[in-house]
C-alpha positions as CSV (number, residue, x, y, z in Angstrom):
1,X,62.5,51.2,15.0
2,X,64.9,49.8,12.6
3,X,64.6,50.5,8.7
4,X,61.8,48.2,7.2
5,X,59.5,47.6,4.2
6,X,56.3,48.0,5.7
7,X,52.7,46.2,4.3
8,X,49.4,47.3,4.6
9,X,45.8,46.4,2.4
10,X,42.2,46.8,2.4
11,X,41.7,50.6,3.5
12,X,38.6,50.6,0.9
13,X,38.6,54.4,1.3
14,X,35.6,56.1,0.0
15,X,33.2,54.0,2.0
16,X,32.0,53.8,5.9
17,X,30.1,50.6,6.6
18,X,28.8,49.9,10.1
19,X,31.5,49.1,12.3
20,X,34.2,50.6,10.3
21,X,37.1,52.1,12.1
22,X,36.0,56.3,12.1
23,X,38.6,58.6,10.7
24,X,40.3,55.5,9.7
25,X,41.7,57.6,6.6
26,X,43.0,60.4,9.0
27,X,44.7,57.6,11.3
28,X,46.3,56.3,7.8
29,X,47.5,59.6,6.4
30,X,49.7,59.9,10.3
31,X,50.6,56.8,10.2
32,X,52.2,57.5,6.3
33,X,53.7,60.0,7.9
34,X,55.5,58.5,10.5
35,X,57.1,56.1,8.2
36,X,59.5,59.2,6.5
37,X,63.1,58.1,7.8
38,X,62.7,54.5,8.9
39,X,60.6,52.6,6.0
40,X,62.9,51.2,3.3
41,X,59.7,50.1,1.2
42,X,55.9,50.7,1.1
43,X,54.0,48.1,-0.6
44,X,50.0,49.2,-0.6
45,X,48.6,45.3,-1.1
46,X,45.8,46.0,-3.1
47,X,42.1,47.7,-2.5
48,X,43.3,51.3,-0.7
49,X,40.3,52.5,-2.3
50,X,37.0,50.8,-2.7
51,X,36.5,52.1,-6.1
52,X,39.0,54.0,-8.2
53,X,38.7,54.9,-12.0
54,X,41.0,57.5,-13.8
55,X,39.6,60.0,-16.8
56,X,41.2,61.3,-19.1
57,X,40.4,64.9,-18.0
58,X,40.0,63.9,-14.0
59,X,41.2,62.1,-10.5
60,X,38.7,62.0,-7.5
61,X,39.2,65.2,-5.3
62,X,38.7,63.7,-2.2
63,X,42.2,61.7,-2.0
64,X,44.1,64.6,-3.1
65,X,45.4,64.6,1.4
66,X,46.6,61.2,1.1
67,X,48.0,61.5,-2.3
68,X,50.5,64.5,-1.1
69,X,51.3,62.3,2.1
70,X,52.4,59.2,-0.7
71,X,54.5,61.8,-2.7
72,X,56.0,63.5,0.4
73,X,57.2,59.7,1.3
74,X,58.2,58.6,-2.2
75,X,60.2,62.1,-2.0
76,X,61.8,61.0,1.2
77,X,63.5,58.3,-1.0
78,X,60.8,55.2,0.3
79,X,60.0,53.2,-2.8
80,X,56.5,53.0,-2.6
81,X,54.4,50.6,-5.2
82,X,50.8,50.1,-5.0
83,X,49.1,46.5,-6.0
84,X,46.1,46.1,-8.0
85,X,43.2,44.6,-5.8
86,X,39.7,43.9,-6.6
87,X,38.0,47.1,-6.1
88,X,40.3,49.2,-7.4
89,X,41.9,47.2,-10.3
90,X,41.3,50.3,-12.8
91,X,44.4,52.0,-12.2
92,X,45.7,53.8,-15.5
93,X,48.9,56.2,-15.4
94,X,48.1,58.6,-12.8
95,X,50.1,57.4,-9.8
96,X,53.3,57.1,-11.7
97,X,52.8,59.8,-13.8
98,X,52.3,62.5,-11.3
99,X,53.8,60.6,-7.8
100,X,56.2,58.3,-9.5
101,X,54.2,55.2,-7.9
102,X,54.1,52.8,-10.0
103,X,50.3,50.3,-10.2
104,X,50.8,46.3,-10.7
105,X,48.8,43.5,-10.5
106,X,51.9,41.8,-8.6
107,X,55.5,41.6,-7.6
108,X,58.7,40.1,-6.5
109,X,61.3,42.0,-4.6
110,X,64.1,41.4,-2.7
111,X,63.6,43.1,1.0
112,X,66.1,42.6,3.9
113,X,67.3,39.7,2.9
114,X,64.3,37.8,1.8
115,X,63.1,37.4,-1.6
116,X,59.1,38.4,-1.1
117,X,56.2,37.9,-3.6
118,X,53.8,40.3,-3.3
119,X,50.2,40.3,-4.5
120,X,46.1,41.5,-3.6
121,X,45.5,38.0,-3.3
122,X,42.0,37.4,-5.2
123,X,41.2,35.1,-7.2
124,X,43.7,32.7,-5.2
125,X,41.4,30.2,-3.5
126,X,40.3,27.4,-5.6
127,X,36.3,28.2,-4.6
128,X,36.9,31.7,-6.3
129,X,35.7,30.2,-9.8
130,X,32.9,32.6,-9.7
131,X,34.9,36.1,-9.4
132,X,37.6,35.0,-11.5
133,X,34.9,34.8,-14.0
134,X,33.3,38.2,-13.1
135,X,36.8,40.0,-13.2
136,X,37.4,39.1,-16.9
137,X,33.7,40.8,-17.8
138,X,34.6,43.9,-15.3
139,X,37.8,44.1,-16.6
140,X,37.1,43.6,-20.7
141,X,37.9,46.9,-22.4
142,X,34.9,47.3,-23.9
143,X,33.3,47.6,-20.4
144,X,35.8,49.8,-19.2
145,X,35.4,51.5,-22.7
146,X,31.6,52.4,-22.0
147,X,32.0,53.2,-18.0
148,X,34.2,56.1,-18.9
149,X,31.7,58.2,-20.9
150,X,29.2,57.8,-17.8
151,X,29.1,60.9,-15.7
152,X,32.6,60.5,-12.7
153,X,30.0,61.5,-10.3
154,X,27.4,59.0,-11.3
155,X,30.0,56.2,-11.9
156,X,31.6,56.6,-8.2
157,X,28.4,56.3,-6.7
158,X,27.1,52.9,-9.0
159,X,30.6,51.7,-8.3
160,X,30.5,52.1,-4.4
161,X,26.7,50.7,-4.1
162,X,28.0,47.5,-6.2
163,X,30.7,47.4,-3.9
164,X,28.8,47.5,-1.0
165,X,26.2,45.1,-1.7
166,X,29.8,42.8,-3.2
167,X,30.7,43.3,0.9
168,X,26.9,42.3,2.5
169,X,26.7,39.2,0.1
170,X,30.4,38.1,1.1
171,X,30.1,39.0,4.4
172,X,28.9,35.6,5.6
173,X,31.2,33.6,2.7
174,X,34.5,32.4,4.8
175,X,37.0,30.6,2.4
176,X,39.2,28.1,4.4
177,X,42.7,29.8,5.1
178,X,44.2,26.1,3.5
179,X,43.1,27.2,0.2
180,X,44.8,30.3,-0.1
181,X,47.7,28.4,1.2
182,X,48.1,25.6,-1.2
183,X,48.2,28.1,-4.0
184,X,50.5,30.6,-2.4
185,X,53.1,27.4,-1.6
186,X,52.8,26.8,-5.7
187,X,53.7,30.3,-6.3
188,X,56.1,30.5,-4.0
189,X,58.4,27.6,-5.8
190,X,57.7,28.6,-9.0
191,X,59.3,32.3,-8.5
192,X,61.6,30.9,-5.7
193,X,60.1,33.0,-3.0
194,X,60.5,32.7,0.9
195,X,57.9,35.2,1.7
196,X,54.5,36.1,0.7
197,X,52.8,39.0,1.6
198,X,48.8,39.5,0.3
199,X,45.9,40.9,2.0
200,X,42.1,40.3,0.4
201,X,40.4,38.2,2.9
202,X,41.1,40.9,5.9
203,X,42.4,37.8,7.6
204,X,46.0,39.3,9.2
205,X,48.3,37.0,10.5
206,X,51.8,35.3,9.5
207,X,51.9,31.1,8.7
208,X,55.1,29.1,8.8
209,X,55.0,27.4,5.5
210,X,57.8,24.6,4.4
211,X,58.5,27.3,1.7
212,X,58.7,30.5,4.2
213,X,56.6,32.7,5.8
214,X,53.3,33.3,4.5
215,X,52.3,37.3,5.9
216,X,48.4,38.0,5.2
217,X,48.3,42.0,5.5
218,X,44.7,42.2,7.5
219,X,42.6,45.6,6.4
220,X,42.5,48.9,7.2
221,X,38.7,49.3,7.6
222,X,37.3,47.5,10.4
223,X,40.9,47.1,12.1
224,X,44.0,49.0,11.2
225,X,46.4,46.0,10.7
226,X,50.0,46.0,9.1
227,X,52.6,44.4,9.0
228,X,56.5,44.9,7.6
229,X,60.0,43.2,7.2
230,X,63.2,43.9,8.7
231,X,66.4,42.3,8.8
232,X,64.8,38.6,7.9
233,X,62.4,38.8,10.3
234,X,58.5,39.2,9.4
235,X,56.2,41.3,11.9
236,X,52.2,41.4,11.6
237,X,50.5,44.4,14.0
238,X,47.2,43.7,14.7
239,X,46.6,47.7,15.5
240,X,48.7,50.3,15.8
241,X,48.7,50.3,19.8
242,X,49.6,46.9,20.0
243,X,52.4,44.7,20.3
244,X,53.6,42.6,17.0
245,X,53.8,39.0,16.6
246,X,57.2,37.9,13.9
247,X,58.6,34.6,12.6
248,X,62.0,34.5,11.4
C-alpha cells in the first residue's frame, strides 16, 4: 500500500470485558509493526489504555512490548502523536521524554493534502453536560495531587473498576451521531479544516459533511477498526481482514 497517516482509538488496554476481541493487544503490537516503511503518520485518537497515570518514580510494566513497538516506529522516521482521551487523559512527560511521542488533548495537521483536525472526541455532543462536568473534578490538580501518593498498584485497580462500571452504565446510553456532527462542522470552520478524525463513541465510519469528511476511528476492543489518509482520499477498515470503504 501507498504511504499514509494511519488512525486508530479506543484499544482500552488493561481491561478484557465480555466480548472483547482476545489478544487484541498482540494483534495491535503486529499490526504497529507492519506499518514501518509505508505510514507517513500515526495518530493514536485517544483512550489506548483504559487507565494510565505516570509517577514520579514509575510507568506500568505491562506496556513496556507495545511501548518498544511505538519507538521502533517513531525510529523508522513515522511521526507518531498520541491524543488525550477520557480514560487515559493523565498523561505527564513520559512518552516524549523517553519515545519522543508527544501527548495532546488535540491537533491540526496537514496530511496528504488535507488539512485534518484531530481529537478523542468527548465531551463533543451537546447531551455530554454531565462528563464535561465530571472531567473538570477528575482532572483538578488537587485530585490528581492526592491519587499519586495512593499505592500504583492500588490506584490501577480503583481506576480500572471505575472504568468498568463508567462502560456497564454507558453501555445502553447511545448519543445520536447528529450531535457529534453539528459540533465537529463548528470546529471544522473555525480552524479551516476539511477532515476530522475522532474516535470515543466506538462508532467507525466516514460522513460527507458540506465542510469535508468527517472519519470516526471505531475501537480497538470489541472490533479492531482503523482507518488512514492517503493522497486526499479517506479510508475506514472495519477489521483488519476486510475491505475499506473511502470518500475523496
Amino acid at each position: 500500500m501507498e504511504q499514509a497517516a494511519y488512525f486508530f482509538s479506543d484499544a482500552h488496554l488493561g481491561v478484557s470485558p465480555k466480548g472483547s476481541v482476545p489478544e487484541r493487544e498482540e494483534h495491535l503490537i503486529s499490526f504497529l509493526k507492519e506499518l514501518e516503511g509505508k505510514a507517513t503518520h500515526l495518530f493514536i485518537a485517544g483512550d489506548l489504555f483504559e487507565f494510565w497515570y505516570e509517577y514520579d518514580f514509575y510507568s506500568p510494566s505491562r506496556y513496556f512490548k507495545l511501548c518498544r513497538v511505538l519507538a521502533n516506529l517513531k525510529d523508522s522516521g513515522c511521526e507518531i502523536k498520541l491524543l488525550k482521551g477520557n480514560h487515559d487523559f493523565a498523561y505527564r512527560n513520559f512518552f516524549e521524554r523517553e519515545l519522543g511521542i508527544e501527548a495532546c488533548s488535540h491537533i491540526v495537521a496537514e496530511l496528504h493534502g488535507r488539512r485534518v483536525y484531530i481529537c478523542h472526541g468527548d465531551g463533543l455532543a451537546k447531551s455530554d453536560v454531565y462528563y464535561r462536568f465530571l472531567r473538570k473534578i477528575l482532572d483538578f490538580k488537587l485530585n490528581r495531587f492526592l491519587f499519586k501518593w495512593i499505592h500504583p498498584d492500588i490506584g490501577m485497580r480503583i481506576a480500572l473498576s471505575v472504568g468498568s462500571n463508567s462502560r456497564h452504565f454507558n453501555k445502553e446510553r447511545i448519543v445520536p451521531e447528529e450531535q457529534y456532527l453539528d459540533k465537529i462542522r463548528e470546529i471544522m470552520r473555525k480552524n479551516n479544516c476539511d477532515t476530522f478524525v475522532h474516535g470515543h463513541n466506538h462508532s467507525g465510519g466516514l460522513w460527507k459533511v458540506p465542510e469535508g469528511v468527517v472519519v470516526n476511528c471505531g475501537q480497538w476492543l470489541f472490533e479492531e477498526n482503523y482507518s488512514c489518509i492517503s493522497k486526499k482520499i479517506c479510508y475506514f477498515y472495519p477489521s483488519l481482514l476486510t475491505e475499506p470503504s473511502s470518500a475523496s
